[in-house]
C-alpha positions in Angstrom: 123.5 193.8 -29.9 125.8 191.1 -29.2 129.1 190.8 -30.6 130.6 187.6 -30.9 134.1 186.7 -32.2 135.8 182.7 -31.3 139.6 182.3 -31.9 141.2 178.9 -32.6 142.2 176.5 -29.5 145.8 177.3 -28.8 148.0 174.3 -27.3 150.2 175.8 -24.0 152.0 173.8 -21.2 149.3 173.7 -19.5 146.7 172.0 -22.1 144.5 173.7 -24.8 143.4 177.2 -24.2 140.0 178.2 -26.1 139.1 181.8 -26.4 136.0 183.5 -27.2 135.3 186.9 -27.6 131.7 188.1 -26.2 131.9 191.5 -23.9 128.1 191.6 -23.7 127.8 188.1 -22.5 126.9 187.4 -19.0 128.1 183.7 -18.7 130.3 181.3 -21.3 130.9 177.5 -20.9 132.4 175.4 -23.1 131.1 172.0 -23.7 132.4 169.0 -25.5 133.1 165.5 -25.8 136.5 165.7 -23.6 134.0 166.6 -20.8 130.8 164.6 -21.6 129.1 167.3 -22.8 129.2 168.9 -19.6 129.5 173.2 -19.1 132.7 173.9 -18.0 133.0 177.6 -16.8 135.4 180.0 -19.0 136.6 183.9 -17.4 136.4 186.8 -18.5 139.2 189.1 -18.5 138.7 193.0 -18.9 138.8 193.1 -22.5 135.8 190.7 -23.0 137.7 187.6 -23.5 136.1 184.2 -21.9 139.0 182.0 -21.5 139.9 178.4 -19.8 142.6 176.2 -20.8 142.2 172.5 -20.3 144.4 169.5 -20.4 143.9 167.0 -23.2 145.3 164.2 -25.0 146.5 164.6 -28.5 143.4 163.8 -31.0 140.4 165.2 -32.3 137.4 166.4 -30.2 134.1 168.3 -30.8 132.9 171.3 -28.9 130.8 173.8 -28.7 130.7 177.2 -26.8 127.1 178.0 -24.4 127.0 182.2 -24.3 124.0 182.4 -22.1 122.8 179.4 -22.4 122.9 179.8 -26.4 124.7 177.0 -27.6 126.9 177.8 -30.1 129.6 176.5 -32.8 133.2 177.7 -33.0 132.3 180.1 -36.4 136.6 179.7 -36.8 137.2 176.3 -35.9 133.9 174.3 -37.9 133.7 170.7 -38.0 
């Protein structure tokens, strides 16, 4: 069984940090128009977090999370 749980973006110093929650999942990316669509790479940390915080100008994007290579919508963040 997988368990999946997303969190809403959070704005730091640093840019936007996205969260999702999959301890079963072998690889996340994150993959929007800020990137063209492209995978970025997110880390886990030990408690089954994938993370990655990237810098953006103010506005409004679309994204969507890839849990290996399952492409998936942000269940807490929907368009």
């Amino acid at each position: 069984m997988l368990l999946l749980l997303a969190l809403f973006p959070i704005n730091t110093d640093e840019g936007v940090r996205f969260t999702y929650f999959a301890p079963d999942a072998r690889t996340v990316f994150i993959a929007g128009d800020f990137n063209g669509w492209g995978r970025t790479p997110m880390e886990m940390d030990e408690n089954g977090f994938w993370t990655v915080v990237i810098e953006l100008k103010p506005g409004r994007y679309e994204y969507k999370y890839i849990v290996d290579g399952e492409w998936v919508s942000d269940p807490d963040n929907p368009v």
